[in-house]
Structures are given as C-alpha cells and as structure tokens.
KEKE-3310 file (N, C-alpha, C; in steps of 0.2 Angstrom, whole numbers, plus 5000, padded with zeros to 4 digits):
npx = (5319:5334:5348:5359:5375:5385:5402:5409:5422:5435:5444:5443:5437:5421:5413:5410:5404:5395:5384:5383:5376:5365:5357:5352:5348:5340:5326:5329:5340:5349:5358:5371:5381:5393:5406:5419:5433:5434:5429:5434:5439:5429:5417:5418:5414:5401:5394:5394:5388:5378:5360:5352:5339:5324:5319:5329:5333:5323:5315:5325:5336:5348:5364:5373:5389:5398:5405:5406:5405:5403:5391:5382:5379:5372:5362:5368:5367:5356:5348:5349:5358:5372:5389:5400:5415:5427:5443:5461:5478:5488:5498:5497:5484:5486:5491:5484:5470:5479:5482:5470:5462:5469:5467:5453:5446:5451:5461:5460:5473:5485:5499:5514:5517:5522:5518:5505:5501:5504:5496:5483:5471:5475:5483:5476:5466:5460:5455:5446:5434:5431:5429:5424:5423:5430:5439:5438:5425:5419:5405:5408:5422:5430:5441:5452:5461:5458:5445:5435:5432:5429:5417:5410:5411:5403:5391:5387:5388:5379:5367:5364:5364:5379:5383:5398:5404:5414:5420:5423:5441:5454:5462:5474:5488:5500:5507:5512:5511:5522:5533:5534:5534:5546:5554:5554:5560:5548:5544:5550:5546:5533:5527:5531:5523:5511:5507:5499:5487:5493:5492:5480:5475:5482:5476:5463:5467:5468:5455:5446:5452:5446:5433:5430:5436:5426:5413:5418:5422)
npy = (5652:5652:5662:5669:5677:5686:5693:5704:5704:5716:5715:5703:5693:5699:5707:5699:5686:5693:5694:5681:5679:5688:5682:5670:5671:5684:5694:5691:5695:5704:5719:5728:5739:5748:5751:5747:5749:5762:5771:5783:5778:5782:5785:5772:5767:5770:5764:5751:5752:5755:5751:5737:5737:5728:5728:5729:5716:5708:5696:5691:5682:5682:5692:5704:5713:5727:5726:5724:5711:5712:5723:5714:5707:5704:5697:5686:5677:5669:5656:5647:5653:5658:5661:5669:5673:5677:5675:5683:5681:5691:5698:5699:5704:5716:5723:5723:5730:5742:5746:5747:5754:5769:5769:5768:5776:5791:5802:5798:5789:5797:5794:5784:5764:5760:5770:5768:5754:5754:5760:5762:5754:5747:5737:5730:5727:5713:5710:5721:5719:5706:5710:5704:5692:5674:5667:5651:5651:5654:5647:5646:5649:5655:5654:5666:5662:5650:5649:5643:5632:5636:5641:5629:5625:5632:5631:5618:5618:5627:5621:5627:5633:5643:5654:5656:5671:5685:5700:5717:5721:5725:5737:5744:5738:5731:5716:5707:5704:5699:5699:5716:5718:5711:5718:5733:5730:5727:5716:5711:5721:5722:5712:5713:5726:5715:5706:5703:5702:5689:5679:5678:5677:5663:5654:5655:5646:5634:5631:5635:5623:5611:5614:5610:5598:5590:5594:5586:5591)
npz = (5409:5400:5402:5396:5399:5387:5383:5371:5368:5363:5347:5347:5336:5340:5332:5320:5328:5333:5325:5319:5330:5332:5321:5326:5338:5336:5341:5354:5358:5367:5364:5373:5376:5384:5386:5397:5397:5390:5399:5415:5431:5441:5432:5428:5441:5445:5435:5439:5450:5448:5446:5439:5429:5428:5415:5406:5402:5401:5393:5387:5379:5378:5383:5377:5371:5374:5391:5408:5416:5430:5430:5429:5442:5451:5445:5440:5451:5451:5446:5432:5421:5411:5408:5396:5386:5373:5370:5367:5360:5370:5367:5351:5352:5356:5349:5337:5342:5344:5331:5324:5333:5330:5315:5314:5320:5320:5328:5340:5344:5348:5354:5353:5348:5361:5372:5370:5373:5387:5395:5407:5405:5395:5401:5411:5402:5401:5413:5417:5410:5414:5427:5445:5441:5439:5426:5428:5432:5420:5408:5395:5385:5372:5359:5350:5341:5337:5329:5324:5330:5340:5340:5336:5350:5355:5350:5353:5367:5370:5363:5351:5334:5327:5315:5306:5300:5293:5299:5302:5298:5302:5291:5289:5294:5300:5290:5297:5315:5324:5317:5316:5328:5334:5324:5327:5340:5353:5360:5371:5379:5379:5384:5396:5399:5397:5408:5418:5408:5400:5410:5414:5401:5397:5409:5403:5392:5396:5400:5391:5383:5393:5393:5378:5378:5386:5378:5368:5357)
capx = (5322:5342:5350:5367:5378:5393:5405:5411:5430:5437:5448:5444:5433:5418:5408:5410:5401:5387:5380:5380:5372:5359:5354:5353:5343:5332:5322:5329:5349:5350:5364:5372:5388:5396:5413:5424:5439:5433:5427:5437:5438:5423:5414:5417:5414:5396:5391:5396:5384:5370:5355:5350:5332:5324:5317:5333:5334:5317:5313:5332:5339:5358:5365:5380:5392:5406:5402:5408:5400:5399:5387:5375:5382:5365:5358:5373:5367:5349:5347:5349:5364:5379:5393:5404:5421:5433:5452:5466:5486:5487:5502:5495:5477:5487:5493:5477:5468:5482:5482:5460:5462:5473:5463:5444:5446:5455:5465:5462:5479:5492:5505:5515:5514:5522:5514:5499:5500:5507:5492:5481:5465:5479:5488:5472:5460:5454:5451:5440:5427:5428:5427:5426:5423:5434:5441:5435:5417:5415:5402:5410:5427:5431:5449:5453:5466:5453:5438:5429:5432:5427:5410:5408:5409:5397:5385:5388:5390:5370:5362:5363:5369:5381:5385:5405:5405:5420:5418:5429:5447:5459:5466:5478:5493:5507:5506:5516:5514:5527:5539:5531:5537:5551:5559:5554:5562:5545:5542:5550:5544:5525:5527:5532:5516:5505:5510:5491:5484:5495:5491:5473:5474:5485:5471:5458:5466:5468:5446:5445:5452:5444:5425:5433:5435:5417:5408:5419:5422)
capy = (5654:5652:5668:5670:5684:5686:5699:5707:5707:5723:5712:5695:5692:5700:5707:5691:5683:5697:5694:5675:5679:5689:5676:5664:5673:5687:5699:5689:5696:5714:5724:5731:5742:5752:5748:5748:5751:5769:5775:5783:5775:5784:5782:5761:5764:5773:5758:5747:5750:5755:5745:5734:5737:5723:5729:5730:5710:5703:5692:5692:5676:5682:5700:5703:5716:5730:5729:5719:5704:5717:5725:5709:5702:5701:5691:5679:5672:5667:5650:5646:5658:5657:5668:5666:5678:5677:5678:5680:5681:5697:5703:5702:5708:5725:5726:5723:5733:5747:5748:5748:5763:5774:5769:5769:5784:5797:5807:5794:5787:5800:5790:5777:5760:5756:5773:5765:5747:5754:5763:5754:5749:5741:5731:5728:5722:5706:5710:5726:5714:5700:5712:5700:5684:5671:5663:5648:5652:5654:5642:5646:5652:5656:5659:5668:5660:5643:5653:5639:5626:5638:5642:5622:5623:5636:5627:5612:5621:5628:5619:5634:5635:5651:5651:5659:5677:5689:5706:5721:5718:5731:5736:5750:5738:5726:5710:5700:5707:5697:5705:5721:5716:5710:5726:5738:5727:5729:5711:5710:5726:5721:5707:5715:5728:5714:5703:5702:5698:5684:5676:5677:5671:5656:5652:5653:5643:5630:5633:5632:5615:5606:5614:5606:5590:5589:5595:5583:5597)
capz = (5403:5402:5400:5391:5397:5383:5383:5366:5369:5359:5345:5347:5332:5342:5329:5318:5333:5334:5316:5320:5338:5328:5316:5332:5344:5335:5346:5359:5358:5370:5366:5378:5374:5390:5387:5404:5394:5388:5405:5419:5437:5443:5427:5429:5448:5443:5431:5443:5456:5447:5446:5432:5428:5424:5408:5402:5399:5402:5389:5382:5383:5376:5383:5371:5371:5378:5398:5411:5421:5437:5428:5429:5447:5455:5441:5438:5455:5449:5441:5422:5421:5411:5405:5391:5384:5369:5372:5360:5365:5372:5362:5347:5353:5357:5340:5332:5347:5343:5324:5325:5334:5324:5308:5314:5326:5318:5333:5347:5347:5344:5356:5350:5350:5368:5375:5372:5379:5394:5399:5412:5401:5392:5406:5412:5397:5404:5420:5416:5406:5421:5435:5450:5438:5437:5421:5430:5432:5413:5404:5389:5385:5365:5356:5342:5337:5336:5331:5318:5333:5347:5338:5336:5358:5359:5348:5358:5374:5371:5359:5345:5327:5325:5307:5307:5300:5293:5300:5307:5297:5298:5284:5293:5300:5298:5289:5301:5319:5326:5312:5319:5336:5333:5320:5335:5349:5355:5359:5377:5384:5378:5387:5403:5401:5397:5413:5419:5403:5399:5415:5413:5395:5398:5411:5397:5387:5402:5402:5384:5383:5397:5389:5373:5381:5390:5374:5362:5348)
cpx = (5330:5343:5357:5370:5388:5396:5409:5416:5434:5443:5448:5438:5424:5411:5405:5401:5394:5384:5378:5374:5365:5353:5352:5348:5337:5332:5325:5337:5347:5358:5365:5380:5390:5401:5417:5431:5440:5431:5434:5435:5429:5417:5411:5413:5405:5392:5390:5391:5378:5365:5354:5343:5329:5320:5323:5334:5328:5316:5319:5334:5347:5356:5372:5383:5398:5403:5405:5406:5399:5393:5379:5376:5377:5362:5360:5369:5359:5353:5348:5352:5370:5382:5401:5409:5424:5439:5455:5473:5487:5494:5502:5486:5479:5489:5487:5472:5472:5479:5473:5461:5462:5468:5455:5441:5450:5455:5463:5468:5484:5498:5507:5515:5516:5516:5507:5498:5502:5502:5485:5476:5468:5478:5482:5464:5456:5450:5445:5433:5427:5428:5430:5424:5427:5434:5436:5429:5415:5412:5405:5415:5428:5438:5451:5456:5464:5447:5433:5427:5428:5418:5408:5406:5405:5391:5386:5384:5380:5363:5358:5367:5372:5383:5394:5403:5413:5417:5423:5435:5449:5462:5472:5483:5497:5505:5507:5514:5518:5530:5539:5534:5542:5558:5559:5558:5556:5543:5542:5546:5537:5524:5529:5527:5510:5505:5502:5489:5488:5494:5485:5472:5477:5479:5464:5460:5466:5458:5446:5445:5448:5437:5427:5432:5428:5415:5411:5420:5429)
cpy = (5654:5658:5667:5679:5682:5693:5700:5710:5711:5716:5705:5691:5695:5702:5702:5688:5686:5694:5686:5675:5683:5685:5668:5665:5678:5694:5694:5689:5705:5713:5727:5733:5749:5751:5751:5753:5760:5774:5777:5780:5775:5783:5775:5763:5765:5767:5752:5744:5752:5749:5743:5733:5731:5723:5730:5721:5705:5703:5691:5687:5677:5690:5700:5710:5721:5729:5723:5715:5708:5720:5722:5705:5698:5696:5684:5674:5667:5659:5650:5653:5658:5662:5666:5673:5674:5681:5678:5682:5688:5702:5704:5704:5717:5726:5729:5730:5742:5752:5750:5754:5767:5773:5770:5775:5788:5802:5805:5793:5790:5795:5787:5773:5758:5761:5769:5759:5749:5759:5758:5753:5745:5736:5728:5725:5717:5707:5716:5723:5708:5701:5705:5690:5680:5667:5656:5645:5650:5647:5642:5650:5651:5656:5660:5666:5651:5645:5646:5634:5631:5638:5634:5622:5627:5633:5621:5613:5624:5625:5623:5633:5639:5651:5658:5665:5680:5696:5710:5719:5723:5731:5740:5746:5733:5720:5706:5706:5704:5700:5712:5723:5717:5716:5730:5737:5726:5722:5710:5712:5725:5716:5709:5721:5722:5707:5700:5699:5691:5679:5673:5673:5665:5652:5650:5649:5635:5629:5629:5624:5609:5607:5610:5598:5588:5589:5591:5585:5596)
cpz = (5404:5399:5400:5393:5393:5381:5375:5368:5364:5353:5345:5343:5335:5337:5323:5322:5334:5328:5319:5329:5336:5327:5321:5335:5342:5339:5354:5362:5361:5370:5369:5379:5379:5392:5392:5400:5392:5393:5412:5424:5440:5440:5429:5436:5448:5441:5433:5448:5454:5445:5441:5431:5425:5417:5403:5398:5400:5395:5382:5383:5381:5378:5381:5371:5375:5385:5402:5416:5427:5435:5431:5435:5449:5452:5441:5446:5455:5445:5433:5420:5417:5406:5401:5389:5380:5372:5365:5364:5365:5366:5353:5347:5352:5352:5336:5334:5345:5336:5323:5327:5330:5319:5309:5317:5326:5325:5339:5351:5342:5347:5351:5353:5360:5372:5378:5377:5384:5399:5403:5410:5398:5395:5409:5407:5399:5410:5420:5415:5413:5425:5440:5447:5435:5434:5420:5428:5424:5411:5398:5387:5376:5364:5349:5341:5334:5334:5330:5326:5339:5344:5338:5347:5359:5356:5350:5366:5374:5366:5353:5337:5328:5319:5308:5300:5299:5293:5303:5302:5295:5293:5284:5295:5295:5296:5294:5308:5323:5323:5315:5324:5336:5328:5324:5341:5355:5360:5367:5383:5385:5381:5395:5405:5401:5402:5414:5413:5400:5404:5412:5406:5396:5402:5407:5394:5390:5400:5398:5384:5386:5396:5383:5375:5384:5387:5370:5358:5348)
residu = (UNK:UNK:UNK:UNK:UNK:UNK:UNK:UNK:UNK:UNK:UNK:UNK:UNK:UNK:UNK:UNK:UNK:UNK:UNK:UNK:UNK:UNK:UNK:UNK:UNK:UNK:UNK:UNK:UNK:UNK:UNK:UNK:UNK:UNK:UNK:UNK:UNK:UNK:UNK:UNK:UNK:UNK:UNK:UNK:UNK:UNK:UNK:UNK:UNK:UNK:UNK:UNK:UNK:UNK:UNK:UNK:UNK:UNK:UNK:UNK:UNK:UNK:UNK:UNK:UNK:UNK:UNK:UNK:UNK:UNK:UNK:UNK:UNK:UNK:UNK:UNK:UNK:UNK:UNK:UNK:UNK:UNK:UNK:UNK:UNK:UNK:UNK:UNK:UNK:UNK:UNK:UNK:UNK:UNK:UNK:UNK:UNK:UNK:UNK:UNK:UNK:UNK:UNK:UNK:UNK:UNK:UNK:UNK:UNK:UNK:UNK:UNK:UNK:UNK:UNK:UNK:UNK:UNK:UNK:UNK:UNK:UNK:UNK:UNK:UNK:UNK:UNK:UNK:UNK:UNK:UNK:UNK:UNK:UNK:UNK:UNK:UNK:UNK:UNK:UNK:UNK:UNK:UNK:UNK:UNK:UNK:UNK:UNK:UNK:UNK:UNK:UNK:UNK:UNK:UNK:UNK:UNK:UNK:UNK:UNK:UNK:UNK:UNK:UNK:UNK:UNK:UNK:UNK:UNK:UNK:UNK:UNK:UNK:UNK:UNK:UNK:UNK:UNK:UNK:UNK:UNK:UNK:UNK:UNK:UNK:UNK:UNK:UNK:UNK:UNK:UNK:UNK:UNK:UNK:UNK:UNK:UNK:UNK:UNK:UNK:UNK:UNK:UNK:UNK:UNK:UNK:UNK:UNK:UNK:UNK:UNK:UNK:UNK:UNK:UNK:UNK:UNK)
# end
C-alpha cells in the first residue's frame, strides 16, 4: 500500500485541503497534529526521537497534519512512500499566520507585528515541518497562491479527486497586506527576518513547476 505523508502547513490553505482529504481517503486519513512550531527545543527534540508505533499508521494510506517529516524518518525509507507540503510566499504567510493568531487565540500574541516574525518558529517555519527533508525530495509540492492548479497536480500526481474546499478565512486583518506592509515600513525588515524561508519557498516553487511539467496540469 502507498502511503502519503502530507504536512498541514499553518496558513497555506491547509484545512481547505483536509476536508478534500477526508472525502478522498475515509477511514483511511490518520491525523496527526504535533505542531513543531508550538513546542520548545526539547519538546521538538523529544518528538523527534520517539518511536512511531506502528499502530499509529497501519492501514492509513495518507498521514495529514501539524508535524514534521522527522517524525516519520524510519518509514520515508520503506518502499511506496511519498511526501507532499504547501508553500506560500512567506511574507504574506506571516501576515496571515500573524493576524490568525490574534483573532483565534485571544492573548497569544500580545507583541507586535515585527516582534512576532522575528522570533525563531517564525524565521524558521519551513524548516521546522521539513526537518532533515529536502524541498527536493518532495513527491508533491502545492502553492497557495496556485491552489485550484496545485490540487489538479496532486490529483494527477496520485491518481485521487480532491474536490477544492473554502475554510479557515480570517476575518480579523487587512485587506491588502502589501498596503499593510508597506504603511508600516515593514516590508524590508520582513524580509530580512524571513531570509530562510524565502529561500526554501523560491526552491519550492522551482519543485512546483517541474511536478507541473511531468504531470501536465
């Protein structure tokens, strides 16, 4: 049986994607919500090395949710294995990723906006979820800012309908976040916290295209 590890990237259309993964797979979708982002060092380094039972995924063909591919190392190196993540351009993810907070988690995020992005789950967002897996490697890369076309390559890409889904839309933030950005002066400085993650997404969309190209979508 082929097993599907996809990661539920915070802000990138993620629970959209569940519903359609739902209606997909069944009894046959483990969720699995351990977000890296929300743990300290030792926490992640604890999650990290513990064992993954195998009653955790026996007879799952998709595992979907917060956690990051270290999680599932041992397995990735089995046969009929592939691993799939949505991107979106990082400076409007931390917008999105910002304003969700404040409005869903009353007295999470007192700071403000830069505060926030400048702390290290920020700066490091991708790399928490890809652990030691690279962009690369993915069987499946998504992007939000493509979504209707990314869902056509992952129904390509495994031979699955996903029927596209609107869910999660804050209602707590700016229309424009580039206006956003830009009336705060914030635009540069976010860009020099989010150094890392612009890397890795340019990479992705590098992926993106060339699954794109292969599958024809």
């Amino acid at each position: 049986m082929q097993k599907l590890f996809l990661v539920h990237t915070p802000k990138c259309g993620g629970k959209s994607f569940r519903e359609g993964l739902k209606e997909a797979f069944g009894d046959e979708l483990r969720l699995q919500y351990s977000n890296p982002l929300k743990r300290v060092w030792l926490g992640r380094l604890r999650e990290l090395i513990k064992p993954v039972r195998r009653s955790e995924i026996a007879g799952k063909r998709v595992v979907y949710g917060h956690y990051s591919f270290d999680r599932y190392r041992k397995v990735h190196r089995q046969a009929n294995v592939s691993r799939g993540m949505f991107f979106r351009d990082p400076l409007t993810l931390m917008c999105s990723h910002y304003f969700y907070q404040k409005e869903k988690v009353a007295g999470r995020v007192e700071e403000g906006f830069m505060e926030f992005v400048s702390q290290t789950p920020q700066r490091k967002f991708y790399s928490s979820f890809l652990g030691n897996t690279r962009v690369e490697e993915l069987d499946f890369v998504g992007l939000f800012e493509d979504y209707p076309r990314s869902l056509r390559l992952f129904s390509e890409t495994f031979q699955v309908d996903i029927e596209e889904h609107r869910r999660n839309e804050t209602k707590a933030r700016p229309t424009d976040y580039q206006q956003f950005l830009e009336e705060n002066d914030f635009t540069d400085p976010l860009r020099e916290q989010m150094r890392e993650n612009i890397a890795i997404y340019d990479r992705a969309k590098t992926r993106y295209l060339e699954l794109c190209d292969a599958a024809k979508v």
